[in-house]
N, C-alpha and C positions, 0 to 999 in steps of 0.2 A: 478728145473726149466726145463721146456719142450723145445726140440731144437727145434731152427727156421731157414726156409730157404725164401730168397728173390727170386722169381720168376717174371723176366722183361721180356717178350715178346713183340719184335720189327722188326716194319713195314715201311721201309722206313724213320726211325728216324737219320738219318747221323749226324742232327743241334744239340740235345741232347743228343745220346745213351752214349757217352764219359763219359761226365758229370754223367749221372746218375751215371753207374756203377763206377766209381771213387769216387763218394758220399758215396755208398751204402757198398763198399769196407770199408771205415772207421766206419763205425758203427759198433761198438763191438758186437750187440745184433744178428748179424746173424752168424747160422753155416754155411751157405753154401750159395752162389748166384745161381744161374742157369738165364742162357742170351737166351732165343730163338728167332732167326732170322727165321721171317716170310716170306721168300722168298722173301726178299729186292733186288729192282733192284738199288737204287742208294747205296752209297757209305756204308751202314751199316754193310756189312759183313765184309769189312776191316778194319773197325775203331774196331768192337769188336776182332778181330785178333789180331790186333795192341794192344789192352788193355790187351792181356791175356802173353804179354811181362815180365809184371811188376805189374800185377793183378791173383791173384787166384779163379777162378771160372770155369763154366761148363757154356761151349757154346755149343748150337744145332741149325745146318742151315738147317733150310726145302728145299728143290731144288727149291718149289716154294709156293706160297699166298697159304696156304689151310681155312683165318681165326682165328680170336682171340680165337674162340674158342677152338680150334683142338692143337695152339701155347698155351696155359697156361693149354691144358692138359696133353699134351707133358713134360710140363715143371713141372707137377704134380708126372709124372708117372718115371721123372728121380730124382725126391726128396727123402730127405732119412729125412728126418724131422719133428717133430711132428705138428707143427703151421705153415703153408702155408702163407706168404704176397705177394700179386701182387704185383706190381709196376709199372707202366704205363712207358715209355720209354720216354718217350716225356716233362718229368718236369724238371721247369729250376729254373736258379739262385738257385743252389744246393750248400751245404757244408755238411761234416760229423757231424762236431756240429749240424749245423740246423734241418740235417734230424731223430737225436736221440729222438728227442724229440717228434717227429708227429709219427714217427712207436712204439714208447713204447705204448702211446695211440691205435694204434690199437694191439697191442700181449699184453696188462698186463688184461683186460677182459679177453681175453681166459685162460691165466695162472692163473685166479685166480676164475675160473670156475665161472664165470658172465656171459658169450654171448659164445654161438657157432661159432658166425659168426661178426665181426666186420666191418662196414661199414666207410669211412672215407672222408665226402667232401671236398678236396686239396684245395679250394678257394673260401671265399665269393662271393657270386654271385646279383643281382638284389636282387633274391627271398630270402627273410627270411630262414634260416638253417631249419627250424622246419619244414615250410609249403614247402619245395621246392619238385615239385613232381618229378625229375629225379637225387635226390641225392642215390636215390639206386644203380641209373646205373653207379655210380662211379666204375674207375678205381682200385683205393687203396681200397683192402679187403683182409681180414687178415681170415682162416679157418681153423679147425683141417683136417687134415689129413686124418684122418682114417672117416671123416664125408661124404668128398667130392667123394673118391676113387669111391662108388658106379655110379655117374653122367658122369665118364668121358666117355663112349662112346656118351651119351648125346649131350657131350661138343664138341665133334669133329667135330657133325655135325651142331652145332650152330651157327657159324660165329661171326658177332657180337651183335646177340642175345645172348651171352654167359649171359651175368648178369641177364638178363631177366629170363633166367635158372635156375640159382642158385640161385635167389632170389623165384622163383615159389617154388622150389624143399624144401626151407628150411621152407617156408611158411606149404606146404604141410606135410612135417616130423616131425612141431612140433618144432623146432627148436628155440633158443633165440639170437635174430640179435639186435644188438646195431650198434645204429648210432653214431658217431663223427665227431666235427670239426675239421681242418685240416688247420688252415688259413697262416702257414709257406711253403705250398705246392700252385705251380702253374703249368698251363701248357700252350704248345703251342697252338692257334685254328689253327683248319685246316687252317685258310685264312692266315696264315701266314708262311704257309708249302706249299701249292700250291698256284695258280692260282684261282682265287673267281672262275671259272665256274668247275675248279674241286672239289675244294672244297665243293661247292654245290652241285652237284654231291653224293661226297662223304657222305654227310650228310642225304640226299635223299635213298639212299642204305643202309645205316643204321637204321634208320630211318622201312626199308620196313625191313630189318632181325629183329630189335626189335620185330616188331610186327606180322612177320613167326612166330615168337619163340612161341610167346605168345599163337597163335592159336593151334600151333602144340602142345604143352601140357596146352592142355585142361582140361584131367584129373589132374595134378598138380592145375591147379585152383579150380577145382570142392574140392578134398582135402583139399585143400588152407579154399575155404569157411566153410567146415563141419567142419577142426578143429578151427575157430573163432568161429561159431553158439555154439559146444561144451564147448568151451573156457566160454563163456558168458554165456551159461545156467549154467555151472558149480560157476561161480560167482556171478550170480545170486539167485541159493539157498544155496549157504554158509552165505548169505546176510539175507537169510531167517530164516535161521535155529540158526542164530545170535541174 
């Protein structure tokens, strides 16, 4: 069995951060947690202090906001583990029972060398699981180690274009990315963490890193295309030759 570690990086999470890692803390299935605080100005830095009383894990406080992405490469490069799981900070109505179940689903793909990369949508949404087009940009993603290592300078300068990254990059390499449902996992909306005009805001500035990201690796898509076009001619004349 390949070791795993849980990597939460949080930003301003004060309402949930407790929860999570106390969750996360009872699931047998990790070796290690790792907690990065993203240059949190309200109460997060103390609550993960507070937790490391009576909680065994690895905190890292940045001084200040560098970015999701910069916080989960950080939290990459202090990992000592074969299988990488994000964890988003911000999921509620947590237990250890419950949360065993949704994270086996994303590490037993990669331990049983099916997907490179597992993708995992925390919550029914409007949109059908199948067809929803921003289930990539999920939080919950589960990756090898030694796959990702190459991207982290990538990553640091990505913001919250990070997914948008990692999802280019593995498109690009070739890589096998499995999707899952997740429907025991939910999260906060922002409108329920700020004020709707920051909120909005917030979603707006994202929204504009997603799609920095996307411009700035260009080549990653160009990649991206040639090994599908590839992909298809190759299946194509096996088809034929059939």
């Amino acid at each position: 069995m390949k070791t795993v570690s849980a990597i939460i990086c949080a930003f301003n999470e004060e309402k949930t951060i407790k929860d999570v890692i106390c969750s996360i803390s009872g699931c047998r299935i990790f070796n290690e947690i790792i907690v990065v605080n993203d240059g949190s100005t309200d109460d997060t830095k103390r609550i993960i202090t507070d937790c490391k009383d009576t909680i065994d894990f690895m905190d890292v406080h940045l001084p200040e906001n560098k970015g999701k992405g910069y916080a989960m490469a950080i939290g990459i490069e202090k990992s000592t583990s074969e299988i990488l799981v994000f964890i988003d900070a911000d999921l509620t109505e947590l237990s250890a029972i419950q949360l065993a179940t949704p994270f086996k689903e994303l590490i037993i793909p990669i331990q049983n060398n099916e997907a490179d990369m597992v993708l995992g949508q925390p919550f029914v949404t409007i949109l059908n699981f199948k067809v929803n087009p921003f289930k990539s940009l999920t939080g919950e993603r589960s990756v090898k180690r030694t796959d990702i290592l190459p991207l982290l300078n990538k990553m640091k300068t990505s913001r919250f274009g990070v997914e948008t990254l990692i999802n280019l990059y593995y498109q690009a390499t070739g890589k096998i990315v499995k999707y899952v449902l997740l429907p025991e996992l939910d999260h906060l909306s922002k409108f329920s963490k700020a004020s709707p005009l920051s909120a909005a805001k917030e979603y707006i500035n994202e929204g504009h890193e997603i799609a920095y990201s996307t411009l700035k690796n260009y080549d990653l898509i160009i990649k991206s295309i040639k090994n599908s076009i590839d992909k298809t001619m190759k299946s194509n004349n096996n088809s034929t030759i059939t």
